[in-house]
N, C-alpha and C positions, 0 to 999 in steps of 0.2 A: 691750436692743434697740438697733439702728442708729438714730443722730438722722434725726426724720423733715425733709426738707429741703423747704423751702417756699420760695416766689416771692408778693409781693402782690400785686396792678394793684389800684389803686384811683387816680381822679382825685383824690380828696381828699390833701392831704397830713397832717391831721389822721387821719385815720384807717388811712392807711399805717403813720407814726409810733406812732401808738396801738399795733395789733395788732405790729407791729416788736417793738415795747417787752416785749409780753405775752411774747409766745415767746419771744425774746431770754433772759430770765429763767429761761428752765424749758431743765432739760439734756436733753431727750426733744426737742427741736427746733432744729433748724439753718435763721435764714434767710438763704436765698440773695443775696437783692438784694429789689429793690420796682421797682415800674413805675406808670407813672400813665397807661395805656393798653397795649390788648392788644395792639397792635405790638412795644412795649418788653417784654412779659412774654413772649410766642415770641421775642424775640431776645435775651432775658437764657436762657430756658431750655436754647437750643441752644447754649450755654456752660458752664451751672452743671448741665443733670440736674437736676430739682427731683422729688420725688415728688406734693407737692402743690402747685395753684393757689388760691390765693384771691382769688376775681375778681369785682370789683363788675358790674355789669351796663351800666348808662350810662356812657360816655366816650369822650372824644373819639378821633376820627381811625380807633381799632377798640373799638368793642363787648364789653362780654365774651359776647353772643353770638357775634359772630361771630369772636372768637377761642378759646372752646371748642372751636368743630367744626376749625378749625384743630388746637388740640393734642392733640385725639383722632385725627384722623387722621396726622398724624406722631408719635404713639407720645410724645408730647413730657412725660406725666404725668397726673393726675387732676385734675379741676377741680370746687371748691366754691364756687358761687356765693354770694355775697355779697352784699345790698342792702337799699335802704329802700324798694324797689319792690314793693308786694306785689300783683303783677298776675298773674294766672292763665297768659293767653298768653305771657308772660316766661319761665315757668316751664318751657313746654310746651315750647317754641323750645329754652331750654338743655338741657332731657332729650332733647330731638330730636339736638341734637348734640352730645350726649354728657355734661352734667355727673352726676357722682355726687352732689350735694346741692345743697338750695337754703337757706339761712337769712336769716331778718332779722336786720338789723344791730342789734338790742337785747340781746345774748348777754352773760353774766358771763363771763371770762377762763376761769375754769375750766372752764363750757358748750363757749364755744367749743373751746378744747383736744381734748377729747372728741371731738367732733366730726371733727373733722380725723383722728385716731388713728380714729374709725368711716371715715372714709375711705379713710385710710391703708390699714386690715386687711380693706379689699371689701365694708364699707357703707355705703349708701346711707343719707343722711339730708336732712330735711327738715322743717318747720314742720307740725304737727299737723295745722293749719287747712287748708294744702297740698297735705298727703298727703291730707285729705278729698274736696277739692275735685277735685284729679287723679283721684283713685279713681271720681266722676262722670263723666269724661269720657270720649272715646273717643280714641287713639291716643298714650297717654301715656305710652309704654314703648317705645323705639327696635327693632325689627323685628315688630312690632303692625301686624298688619294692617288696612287698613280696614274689614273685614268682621266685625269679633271686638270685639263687646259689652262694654267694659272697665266699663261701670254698677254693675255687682252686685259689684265685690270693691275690696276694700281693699288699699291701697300691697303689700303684704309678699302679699297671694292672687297680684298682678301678676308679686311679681319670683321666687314659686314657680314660676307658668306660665309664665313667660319664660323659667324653669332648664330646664325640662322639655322645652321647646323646644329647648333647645340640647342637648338629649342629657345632662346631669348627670343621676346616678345620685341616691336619697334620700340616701346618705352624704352626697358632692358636694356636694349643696343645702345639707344641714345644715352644711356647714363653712364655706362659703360665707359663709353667713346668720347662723351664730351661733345656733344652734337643733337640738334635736335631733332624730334621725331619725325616734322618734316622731311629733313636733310635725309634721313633714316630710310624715309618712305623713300624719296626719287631714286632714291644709288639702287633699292631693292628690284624697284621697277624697272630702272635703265638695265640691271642685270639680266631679268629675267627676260626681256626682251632681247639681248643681244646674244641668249644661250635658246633663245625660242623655247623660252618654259612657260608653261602659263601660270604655278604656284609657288609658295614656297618651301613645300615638302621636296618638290620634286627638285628644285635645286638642292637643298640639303642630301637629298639623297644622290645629285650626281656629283656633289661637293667627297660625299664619305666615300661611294663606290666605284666612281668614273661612268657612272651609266648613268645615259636619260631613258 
């Protein structure tokens, strides 16, 4: 496969250097540069094309929240948050504007790798604890309506319902997700059962407007 090309921000120089170091080593990854703030990581990417970000959350001057929603909306790459912050609304703000994962910064080289490559191939990833805790709340999947009970389903129920939403077919989802189209079918149907829908328009439509 293409080397996956990556950008760091982190304020830390230790820990820019650190993960540098990791990938650097491995032939499955190319990095681009580093940044020690999300000003420097959007103006090194509109240069280099990066596929992935790895973006601490606190620093100065920009945010890696608020340079996520930045490089989601200029098309500028995928963002994997990165921190020692393990704060729930952190979480919520960066899936709001768009990161595909959130991790603690306690990851083995190899872990992390992983991770990035589930990013890289359009999964979402996240901390166990996380993914628990989001799956409690309510609006924690970018065009989630406020009216649409996110309590009762776990991370992966979320980003079924959100496929479904956007018109992906069970193929689609399974390839999507890395799961088969079996797998694909029962989560659909255990869903709809447990919101007493009988199709799956009518969930995508209480997914986008909170009305059944």
């Amino acid at each position: 496969m293409d080397k996956i090309k990556v950008i760091i921000a982190d304020d830390s120089d230790f820990v820019r250097d650190g993960m540098k170091i990791i990938l650097d080593v491995d032939d499955d990854f190319e990095v681009l540069g580093v940044a020690s703030n999300g000003k420097e990581a959007i103006e090194l990417a509109k240069k280099e094309a990066p596929d992935i970000f790895l973006m601490d959350i606190q620093m100065p001057e920009m945010d890696g929240i608020e340079a996520t929603k930045l490089i989601v909306e200029e098309g500028l790459g995928k963002v994997l948050i990165l921190t020692t912050f393990d704060d729930d609304e952190l979480v919520k703000q960066a899936l709001k504007n768009g990161a595909k994962g959130y991790l603690i910064k306690n990851h083995t080289p190899e872990h992390l790798k992983q991770m990035i490559k589930s990013v890289y191939f359009g999964t979402g990833v996240m901390e166990e604890r996380v993914m628990e805790s989001l799956a409690a709340g309510n609006n924690v999947t970018s065009g989630l309506s406020e009216g649409f009970d996110a309590s009762p389903y776990s991370l992966r129920e979320l980003e079924i319902i959100k496929a479904v939403a956007e018109g992906l077919s069970n193929k689609e989802i399974a390839g999507k997700l890395f799961i088969s189209e079996g797998t694909v079918k029962n989560y659909i149907t255990g869903i709809l059962s447990k919101e007493g829908l009988s199709h799956r328009t009518a969930l995508a439509v209480y997914y986008l407007t909170g009305k059944k």
